[in-house]
PDBQT receptor file of N, H, CA, C and O in Angstrom, charges set to zero:
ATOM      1  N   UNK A   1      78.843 155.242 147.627  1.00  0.00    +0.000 N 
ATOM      2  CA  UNK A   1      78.750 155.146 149.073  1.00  0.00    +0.000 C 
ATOM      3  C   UNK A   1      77.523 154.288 149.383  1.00  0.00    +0.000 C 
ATOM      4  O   UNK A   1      76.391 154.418 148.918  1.00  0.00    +0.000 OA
ATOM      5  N   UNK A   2      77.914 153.502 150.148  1.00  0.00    +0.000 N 
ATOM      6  H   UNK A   2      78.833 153.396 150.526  1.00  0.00    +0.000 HD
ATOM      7  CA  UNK A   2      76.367 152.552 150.823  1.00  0.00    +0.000 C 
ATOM      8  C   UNK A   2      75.398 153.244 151.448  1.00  0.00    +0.000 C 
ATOM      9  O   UNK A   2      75.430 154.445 151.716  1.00  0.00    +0.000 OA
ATOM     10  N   UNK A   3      74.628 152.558 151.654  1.00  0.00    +0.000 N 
ATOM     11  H   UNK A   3      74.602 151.582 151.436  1.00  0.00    +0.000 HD
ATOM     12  CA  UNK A   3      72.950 153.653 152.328  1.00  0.00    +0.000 C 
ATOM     13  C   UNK A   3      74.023 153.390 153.950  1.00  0.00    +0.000 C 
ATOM     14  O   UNK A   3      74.519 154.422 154.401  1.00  0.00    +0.000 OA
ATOM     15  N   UNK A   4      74.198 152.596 154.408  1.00  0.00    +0.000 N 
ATOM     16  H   UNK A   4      73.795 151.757 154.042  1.00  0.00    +0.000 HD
ATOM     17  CA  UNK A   4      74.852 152.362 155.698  1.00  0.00    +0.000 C 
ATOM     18  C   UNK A   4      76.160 153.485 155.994  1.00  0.00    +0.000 C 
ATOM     19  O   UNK A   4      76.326 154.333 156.872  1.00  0.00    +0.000 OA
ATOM     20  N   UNK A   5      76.858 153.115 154.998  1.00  0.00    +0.000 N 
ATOM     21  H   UNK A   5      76.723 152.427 154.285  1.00  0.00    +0.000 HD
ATOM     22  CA  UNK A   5      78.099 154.061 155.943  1.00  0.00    +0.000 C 
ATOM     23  C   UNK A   5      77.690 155.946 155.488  1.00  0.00    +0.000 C 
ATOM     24  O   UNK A   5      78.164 156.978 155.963  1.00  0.00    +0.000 OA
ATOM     25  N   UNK A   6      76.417 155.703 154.172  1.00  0.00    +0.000 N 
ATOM     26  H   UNK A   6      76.031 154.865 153.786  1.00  0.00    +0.000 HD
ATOM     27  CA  UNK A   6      76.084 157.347 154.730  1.00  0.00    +0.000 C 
ATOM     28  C   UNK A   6      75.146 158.174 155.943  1.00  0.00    +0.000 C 
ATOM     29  O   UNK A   6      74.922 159.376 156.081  1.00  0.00    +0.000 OA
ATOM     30  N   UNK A   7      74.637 156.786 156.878  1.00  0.00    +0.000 N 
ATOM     31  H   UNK A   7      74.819 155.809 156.766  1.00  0.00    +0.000 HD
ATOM     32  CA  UNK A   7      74.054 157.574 158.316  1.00  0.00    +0.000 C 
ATOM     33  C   UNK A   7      74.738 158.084 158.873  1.00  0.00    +0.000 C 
ATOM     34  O   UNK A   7      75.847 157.601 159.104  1.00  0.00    +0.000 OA
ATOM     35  N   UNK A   8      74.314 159.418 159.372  1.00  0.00    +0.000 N 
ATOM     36  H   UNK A   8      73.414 159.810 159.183  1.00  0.00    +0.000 HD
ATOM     37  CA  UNK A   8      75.480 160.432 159.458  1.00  0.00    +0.000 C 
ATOM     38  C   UNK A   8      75.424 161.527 159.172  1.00  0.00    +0.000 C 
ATOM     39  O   UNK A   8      75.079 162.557 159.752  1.00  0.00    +0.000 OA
ATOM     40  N   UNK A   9      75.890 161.211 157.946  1.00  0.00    +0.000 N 
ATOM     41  H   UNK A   9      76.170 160.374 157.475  1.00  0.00    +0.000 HD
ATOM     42  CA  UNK A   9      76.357 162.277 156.906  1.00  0.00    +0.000 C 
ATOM     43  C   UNK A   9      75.278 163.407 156.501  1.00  0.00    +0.000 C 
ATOM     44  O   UNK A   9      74.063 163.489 156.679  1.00  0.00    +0.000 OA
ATOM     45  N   UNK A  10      76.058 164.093 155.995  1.00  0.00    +0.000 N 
ATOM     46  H   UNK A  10      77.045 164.027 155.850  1.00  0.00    +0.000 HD
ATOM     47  CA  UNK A  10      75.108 165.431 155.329  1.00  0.00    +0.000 C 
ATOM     48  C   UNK A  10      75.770 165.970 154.277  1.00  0.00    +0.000 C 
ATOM     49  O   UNK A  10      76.957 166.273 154.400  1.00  0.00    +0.000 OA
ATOM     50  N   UNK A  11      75.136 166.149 153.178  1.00  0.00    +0.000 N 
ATOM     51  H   UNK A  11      74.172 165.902 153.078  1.00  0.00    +0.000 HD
ATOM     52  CA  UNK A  11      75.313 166.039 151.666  1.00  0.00    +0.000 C 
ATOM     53  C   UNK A  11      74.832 166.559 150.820  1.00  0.00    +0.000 C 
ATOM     54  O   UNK A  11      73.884 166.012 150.257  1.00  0.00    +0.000 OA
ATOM     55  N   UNK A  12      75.266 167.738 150.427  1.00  0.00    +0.000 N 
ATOM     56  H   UNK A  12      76.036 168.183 150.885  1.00  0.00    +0.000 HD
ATOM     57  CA  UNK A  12      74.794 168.834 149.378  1.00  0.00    +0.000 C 
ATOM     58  C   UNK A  12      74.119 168.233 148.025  1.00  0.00    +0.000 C 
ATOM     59  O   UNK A  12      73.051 168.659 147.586  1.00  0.00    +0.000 OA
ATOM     60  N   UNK A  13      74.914 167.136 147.387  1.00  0.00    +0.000 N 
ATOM     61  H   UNK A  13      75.781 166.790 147.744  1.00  0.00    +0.000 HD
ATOM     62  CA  UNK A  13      74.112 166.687 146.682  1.00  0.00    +0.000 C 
ATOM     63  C   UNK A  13      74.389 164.654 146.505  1.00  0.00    +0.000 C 
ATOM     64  O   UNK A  13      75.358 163.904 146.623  1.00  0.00    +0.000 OA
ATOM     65  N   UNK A  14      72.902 164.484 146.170  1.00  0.00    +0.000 N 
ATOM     66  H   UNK A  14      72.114 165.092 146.074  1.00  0.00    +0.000 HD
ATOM     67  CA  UNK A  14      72.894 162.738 146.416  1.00  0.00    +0.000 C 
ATOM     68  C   UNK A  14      72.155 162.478 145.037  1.00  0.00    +0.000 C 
ATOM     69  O   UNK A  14      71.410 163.195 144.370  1.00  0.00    +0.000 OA
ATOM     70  N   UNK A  15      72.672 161.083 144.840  1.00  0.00    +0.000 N 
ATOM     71  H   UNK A  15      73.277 160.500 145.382  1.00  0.00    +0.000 HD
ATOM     72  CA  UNK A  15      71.941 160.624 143.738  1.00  0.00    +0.000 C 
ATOM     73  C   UNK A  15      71.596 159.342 144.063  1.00  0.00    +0.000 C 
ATOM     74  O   UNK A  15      72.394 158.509 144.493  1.00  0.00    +0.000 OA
ATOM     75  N   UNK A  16      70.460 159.161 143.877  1.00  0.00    +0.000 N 
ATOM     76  H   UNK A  16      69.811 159.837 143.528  1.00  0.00    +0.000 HD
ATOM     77  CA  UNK A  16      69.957 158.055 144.984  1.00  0.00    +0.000 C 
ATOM     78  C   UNK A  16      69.302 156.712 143.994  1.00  0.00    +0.000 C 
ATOM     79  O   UNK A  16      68.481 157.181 143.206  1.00  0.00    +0.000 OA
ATOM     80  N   UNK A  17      69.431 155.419 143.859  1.00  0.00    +0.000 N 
ATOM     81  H   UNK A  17      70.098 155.039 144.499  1.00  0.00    +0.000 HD
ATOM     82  CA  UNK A  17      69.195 154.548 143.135  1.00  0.00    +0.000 C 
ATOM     83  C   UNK A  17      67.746 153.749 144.110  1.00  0.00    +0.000 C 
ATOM     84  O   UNK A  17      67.935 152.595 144.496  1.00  0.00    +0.000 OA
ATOM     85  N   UNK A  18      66.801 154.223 144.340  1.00  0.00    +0.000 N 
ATOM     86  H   UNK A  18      66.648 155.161 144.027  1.00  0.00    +0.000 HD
ATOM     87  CA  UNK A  18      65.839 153.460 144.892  1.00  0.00    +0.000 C 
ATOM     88  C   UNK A  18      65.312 152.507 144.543  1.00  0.00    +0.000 C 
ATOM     89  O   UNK A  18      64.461 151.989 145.267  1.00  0.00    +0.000 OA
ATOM     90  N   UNK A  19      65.663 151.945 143.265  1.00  0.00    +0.000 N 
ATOM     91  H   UNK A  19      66.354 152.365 142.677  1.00  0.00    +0.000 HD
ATOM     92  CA  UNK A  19      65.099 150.596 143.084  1.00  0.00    +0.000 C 
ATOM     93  C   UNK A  19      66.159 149.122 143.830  1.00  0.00    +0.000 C 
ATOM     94  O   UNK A  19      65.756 147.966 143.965  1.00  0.00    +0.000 OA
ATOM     95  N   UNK A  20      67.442 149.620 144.178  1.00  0.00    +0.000 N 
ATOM     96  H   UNK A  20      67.770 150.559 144.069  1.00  0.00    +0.000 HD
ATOM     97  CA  UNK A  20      68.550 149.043 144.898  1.00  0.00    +0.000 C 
ATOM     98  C   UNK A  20      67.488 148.664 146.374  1.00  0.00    +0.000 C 
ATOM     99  O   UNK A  20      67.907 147.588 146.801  1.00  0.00    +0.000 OA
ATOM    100  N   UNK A  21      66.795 148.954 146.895  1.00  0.00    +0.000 N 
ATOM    101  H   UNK A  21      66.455 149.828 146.548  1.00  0.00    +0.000 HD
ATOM    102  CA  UNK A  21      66.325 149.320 148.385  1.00  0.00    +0.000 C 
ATOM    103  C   UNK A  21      65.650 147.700 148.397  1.00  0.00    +0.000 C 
ATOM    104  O   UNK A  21      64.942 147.108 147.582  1.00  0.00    +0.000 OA
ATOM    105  N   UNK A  22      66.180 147.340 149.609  1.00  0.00    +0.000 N 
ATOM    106  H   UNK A  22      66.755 147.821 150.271  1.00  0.00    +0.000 HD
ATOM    107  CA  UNK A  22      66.132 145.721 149.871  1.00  0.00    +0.000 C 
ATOM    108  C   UNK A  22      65.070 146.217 151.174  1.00  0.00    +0.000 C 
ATOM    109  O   UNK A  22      63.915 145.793 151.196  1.00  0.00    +0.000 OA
ATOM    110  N   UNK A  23      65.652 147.271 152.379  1.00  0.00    +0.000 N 
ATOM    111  H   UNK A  23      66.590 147.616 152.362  1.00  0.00    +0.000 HD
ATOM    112  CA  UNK A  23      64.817 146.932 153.038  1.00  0.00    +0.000 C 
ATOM    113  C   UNK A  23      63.797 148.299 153.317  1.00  0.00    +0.000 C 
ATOM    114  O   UNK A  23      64.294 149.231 152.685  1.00  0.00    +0.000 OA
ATOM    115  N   UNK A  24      62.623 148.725 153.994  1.00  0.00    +0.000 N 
ATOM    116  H   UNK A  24      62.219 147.967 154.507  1.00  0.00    +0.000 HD
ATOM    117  CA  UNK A  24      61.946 149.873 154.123  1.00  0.00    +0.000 C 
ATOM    118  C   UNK A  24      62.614 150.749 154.863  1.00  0.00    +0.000 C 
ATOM    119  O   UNK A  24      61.831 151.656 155.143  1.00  0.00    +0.000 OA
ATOM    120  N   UNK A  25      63.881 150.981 155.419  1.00  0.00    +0.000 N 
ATOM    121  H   UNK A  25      64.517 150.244 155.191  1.00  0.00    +0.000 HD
ATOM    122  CA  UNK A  25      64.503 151.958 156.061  1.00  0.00    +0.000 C 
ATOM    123  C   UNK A  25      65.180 152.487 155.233  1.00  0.00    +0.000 C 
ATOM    124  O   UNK A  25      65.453 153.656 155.505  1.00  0.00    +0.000 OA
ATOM    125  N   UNK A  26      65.653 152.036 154.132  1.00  0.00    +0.000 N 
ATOM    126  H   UNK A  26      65.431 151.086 153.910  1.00  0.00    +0.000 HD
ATOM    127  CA  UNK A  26      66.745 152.407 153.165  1.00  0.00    +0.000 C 
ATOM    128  C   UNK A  26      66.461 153.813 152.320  1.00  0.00    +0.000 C 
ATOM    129  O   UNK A  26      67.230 154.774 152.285  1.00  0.00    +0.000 OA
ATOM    130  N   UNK A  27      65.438 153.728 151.785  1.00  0.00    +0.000 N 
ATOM    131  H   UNK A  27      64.813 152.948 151.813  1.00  0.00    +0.000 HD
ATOM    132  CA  UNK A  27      65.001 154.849 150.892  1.00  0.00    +0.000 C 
ATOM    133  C   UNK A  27      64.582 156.172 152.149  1.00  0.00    +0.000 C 
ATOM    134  O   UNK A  27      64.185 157.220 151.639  1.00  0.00    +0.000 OA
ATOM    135  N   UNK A  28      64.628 156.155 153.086  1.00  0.00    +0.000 N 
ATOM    136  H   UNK A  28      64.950 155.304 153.500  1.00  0.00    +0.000 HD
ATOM    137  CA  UNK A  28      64.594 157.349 153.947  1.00  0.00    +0.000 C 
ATOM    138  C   UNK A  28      66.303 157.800 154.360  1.00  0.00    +0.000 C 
ATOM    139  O   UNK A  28      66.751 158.908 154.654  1.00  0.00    +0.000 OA
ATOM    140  N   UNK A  29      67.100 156.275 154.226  1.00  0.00    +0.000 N 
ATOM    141  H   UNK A  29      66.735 155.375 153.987  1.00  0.00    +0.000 HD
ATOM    142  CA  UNK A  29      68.791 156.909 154.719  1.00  0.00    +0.000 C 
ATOM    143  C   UNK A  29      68.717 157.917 153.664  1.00  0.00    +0.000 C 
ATOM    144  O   UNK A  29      68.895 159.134 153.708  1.00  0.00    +0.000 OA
ATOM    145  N   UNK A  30      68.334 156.921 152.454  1.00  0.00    +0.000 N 
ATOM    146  H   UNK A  30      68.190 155.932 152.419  1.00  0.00    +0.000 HD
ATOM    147  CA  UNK A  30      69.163 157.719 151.549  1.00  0.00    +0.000 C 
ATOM    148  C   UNK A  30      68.766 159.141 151.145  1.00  0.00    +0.000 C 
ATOM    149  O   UNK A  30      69.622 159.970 150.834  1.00  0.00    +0.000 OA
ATOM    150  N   UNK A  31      67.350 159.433 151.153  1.00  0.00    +0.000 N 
ATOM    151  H   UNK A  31      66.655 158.760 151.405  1.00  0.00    +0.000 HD
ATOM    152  CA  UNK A  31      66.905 160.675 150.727  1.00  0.00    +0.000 C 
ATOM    153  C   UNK A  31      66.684 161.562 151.752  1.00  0.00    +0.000 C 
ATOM    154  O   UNK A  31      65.973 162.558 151.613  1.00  0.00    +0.000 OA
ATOM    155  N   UNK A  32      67.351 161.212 152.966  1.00  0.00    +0.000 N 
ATOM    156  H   UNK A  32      67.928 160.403 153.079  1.00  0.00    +0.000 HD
ATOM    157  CA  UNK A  32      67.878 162.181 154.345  1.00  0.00    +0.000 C 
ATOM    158  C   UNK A  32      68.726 162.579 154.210  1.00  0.00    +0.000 C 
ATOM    159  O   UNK A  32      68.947 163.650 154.775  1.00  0.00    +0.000 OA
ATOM    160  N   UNK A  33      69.521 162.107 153.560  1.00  0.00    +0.000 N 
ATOM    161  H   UNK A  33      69.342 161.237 153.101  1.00  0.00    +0.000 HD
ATOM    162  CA  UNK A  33      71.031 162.732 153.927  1.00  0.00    +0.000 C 
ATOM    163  C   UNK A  33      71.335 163.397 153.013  1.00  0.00    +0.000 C 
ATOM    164  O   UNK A  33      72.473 163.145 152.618  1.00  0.00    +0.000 OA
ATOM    165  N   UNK A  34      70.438 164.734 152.068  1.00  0.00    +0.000 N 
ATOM    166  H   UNK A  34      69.514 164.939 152.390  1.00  0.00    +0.000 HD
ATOM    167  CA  UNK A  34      70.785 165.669 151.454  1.00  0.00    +0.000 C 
ATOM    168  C   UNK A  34      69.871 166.940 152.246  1.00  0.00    +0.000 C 
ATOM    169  O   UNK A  34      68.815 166.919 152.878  1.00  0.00    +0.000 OA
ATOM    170  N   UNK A  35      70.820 168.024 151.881  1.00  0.00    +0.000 N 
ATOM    171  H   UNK A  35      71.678 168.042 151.367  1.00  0.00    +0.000 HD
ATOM    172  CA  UNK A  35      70.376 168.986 152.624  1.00  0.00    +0.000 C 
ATOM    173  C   UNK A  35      69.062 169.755 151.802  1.00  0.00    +0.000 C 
ATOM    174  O   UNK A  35      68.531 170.653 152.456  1.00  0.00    +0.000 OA
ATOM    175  N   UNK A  36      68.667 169.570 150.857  1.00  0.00    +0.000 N 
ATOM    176  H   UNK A  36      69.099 168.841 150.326  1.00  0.00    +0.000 HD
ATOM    177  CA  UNK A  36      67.622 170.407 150.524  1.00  0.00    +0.000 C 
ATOM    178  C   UNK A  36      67.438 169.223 149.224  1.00  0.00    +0.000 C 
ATOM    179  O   UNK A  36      68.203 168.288 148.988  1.00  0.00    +0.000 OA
ATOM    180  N   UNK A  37      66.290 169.561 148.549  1.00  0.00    +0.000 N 
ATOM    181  H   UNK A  37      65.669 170.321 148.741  1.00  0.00    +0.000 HD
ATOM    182  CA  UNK A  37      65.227 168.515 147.362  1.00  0.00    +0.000 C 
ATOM    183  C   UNK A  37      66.379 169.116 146.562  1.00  0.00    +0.000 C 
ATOM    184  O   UNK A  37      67.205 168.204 146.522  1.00  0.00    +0.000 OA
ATOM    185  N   UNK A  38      66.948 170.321 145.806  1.00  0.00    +0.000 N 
ATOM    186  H   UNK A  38      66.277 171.062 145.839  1.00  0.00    +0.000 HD
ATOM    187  CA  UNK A  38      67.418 170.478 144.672  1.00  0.00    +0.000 C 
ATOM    188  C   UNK A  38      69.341 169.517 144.584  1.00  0.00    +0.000 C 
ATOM    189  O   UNK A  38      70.126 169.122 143.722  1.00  0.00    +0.000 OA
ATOM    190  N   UNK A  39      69.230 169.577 146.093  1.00  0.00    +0.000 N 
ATOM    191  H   UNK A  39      68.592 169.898 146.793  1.00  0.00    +0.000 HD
ATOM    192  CA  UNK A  39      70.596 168.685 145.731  1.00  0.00    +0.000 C 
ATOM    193  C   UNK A  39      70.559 166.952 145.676  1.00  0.00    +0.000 C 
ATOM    194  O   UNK A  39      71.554 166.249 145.853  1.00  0.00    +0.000 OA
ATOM    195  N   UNK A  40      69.134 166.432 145.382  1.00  0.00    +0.000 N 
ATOM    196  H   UNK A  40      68.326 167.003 145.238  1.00  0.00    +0.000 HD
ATOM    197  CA  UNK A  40      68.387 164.863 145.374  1.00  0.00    +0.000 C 
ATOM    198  C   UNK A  40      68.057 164.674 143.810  1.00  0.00    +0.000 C 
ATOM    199  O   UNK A  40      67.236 165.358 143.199  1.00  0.00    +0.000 OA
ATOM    200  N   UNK A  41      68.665 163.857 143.378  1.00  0.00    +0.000 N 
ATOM    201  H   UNK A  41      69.333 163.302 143.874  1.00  0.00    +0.000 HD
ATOM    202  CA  UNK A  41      68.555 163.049 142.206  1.00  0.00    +0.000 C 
ATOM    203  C   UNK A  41      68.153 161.916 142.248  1.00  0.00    +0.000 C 
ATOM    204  O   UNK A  41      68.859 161.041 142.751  1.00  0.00    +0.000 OA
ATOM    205  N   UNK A  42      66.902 161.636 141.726  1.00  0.00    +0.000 N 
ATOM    206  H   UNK A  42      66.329 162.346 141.318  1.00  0.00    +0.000 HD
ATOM    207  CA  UNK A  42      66.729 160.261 141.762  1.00  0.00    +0.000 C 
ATOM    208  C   UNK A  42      67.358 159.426 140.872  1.00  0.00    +0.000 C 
ATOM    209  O   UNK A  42      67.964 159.922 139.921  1.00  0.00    +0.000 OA
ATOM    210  N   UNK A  43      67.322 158.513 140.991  1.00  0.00    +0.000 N 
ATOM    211  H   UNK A  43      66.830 158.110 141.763  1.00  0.00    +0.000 HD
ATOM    212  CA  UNK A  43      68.521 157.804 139.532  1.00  0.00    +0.000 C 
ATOM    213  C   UNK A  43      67.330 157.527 138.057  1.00  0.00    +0.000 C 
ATOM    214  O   UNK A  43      67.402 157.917 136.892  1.00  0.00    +0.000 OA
ATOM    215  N   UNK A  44      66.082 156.516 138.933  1.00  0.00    +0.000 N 
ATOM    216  H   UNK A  44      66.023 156.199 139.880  1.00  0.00    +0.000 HD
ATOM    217  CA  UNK A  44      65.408 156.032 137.631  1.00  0.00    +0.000 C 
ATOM    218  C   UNK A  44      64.303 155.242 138.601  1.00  0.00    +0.000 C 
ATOM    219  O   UNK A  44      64.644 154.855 139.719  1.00  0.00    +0.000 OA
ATOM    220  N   UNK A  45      63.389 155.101 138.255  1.00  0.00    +0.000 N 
ATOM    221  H   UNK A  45      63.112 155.415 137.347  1.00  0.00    +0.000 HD
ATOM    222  CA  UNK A  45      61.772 155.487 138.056  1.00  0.00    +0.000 C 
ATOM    223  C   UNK A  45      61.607 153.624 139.329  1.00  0.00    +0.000 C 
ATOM    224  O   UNK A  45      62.284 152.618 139.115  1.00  0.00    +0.000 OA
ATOM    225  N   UNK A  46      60.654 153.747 140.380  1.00  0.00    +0.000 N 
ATOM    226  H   UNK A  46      60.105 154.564 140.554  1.00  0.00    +0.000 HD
ATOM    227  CA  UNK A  46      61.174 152.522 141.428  1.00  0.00    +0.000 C 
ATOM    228  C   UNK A  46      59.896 152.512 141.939  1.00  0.00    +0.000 C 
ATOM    229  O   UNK A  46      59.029 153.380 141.834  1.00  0.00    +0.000 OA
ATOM    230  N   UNK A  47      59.864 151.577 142.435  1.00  0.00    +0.000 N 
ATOM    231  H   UNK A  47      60.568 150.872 142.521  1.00  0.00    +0.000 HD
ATOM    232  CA  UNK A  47      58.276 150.662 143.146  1.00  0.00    +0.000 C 
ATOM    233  C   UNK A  47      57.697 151.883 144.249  1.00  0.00    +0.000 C 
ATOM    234  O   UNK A  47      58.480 152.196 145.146  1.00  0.00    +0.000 OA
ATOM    235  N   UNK A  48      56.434 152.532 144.206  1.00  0.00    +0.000 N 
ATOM    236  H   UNK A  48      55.798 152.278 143.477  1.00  0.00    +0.000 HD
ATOM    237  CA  UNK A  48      56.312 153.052 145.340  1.00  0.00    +0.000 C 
ATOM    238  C   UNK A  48      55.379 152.659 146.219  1.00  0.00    +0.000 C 
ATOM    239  O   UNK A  48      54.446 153.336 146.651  1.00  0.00    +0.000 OA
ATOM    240  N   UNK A  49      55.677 151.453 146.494  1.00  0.00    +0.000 N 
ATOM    241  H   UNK A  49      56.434 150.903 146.143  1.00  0.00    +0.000 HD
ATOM    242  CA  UNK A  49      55.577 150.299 147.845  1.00  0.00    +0.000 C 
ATOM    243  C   UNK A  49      56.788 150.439 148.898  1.00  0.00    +0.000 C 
ATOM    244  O   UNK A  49      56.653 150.429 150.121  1.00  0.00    +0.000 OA
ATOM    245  N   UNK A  50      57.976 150.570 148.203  1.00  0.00    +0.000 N 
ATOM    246  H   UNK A  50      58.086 150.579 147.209  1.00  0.00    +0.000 HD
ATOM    247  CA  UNK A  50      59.217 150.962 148.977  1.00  0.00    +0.000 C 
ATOM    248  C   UNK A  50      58.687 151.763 150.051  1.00  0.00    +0.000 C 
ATOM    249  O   UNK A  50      59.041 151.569 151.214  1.00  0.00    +0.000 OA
ATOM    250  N   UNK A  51      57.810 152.704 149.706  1.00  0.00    +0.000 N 
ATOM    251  H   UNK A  51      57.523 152.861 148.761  1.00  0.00    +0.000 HD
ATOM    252  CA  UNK A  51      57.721 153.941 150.779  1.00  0.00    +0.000 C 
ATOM    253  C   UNK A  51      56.969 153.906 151.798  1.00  0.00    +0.000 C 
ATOM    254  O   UNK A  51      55.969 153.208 151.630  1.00  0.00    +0.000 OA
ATOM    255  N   UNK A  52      57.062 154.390 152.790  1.00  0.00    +0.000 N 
ATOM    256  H   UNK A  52      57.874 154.957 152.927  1.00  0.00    +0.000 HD
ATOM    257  CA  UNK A  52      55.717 153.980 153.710  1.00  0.00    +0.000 C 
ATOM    258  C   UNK A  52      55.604 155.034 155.021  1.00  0.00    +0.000 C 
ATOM    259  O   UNK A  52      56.575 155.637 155.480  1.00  0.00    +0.000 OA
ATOM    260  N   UNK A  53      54.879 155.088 155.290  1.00  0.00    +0.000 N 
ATOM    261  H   UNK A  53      54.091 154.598 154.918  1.00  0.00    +0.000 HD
ATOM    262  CA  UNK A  53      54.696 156.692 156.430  1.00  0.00    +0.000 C 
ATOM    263  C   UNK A  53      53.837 155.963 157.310  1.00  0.00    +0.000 C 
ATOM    264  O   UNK A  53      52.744 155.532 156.941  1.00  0.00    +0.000 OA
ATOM    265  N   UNK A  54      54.383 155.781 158.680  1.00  0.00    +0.000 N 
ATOM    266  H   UNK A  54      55.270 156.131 158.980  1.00  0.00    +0.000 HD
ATOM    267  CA  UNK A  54      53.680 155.869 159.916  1.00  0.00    +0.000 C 
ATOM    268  C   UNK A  54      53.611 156.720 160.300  1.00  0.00    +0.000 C 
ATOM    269  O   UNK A  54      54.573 157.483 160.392  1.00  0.00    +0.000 OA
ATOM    270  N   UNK A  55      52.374 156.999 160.725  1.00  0.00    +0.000 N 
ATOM    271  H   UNK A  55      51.593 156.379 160.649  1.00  0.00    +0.000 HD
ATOM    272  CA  UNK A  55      51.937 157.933 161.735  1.00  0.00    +0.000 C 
ATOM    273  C   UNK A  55      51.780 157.793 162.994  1.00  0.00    +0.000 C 
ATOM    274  O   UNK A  55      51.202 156.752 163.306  1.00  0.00    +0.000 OA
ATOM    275  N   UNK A  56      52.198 158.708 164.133  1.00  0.00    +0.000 N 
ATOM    276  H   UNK A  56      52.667 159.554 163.880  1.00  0.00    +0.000 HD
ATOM    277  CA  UNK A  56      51.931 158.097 165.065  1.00  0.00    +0.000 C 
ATOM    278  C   UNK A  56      51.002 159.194 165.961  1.00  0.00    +0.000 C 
ATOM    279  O   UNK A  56      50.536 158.862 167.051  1.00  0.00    +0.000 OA
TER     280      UNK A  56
């Protein structure tokens, strides 16, 4: 499933490829749309520049 057509959704369990992540919104679709950390798999080990937290 694409990071796109899973906004939305809600998903017991995800396995999430974060080194795929082209743009900085992506790695939040994707690790939103599981309902709790034990159903989130990361796939394999990814830049953590990807990530980024504003505060406001």
């Amino acid at each position: 499933m694409t990071t796109h057509k899973s906004q939305g959704q809600t998903l017991q369990h995800v396995l999430v490829d974060l080194q795929s992540c082209h743009r900085t919104e992506a790695p939040y679709v994707m690790v939103s749309r599981v309902t709790s950390l034990r159903g989130l798999l990361i796939l394999r080990s990814f830049n953590g520049n990807i990530i980024s937290c504003h505060q406001s």
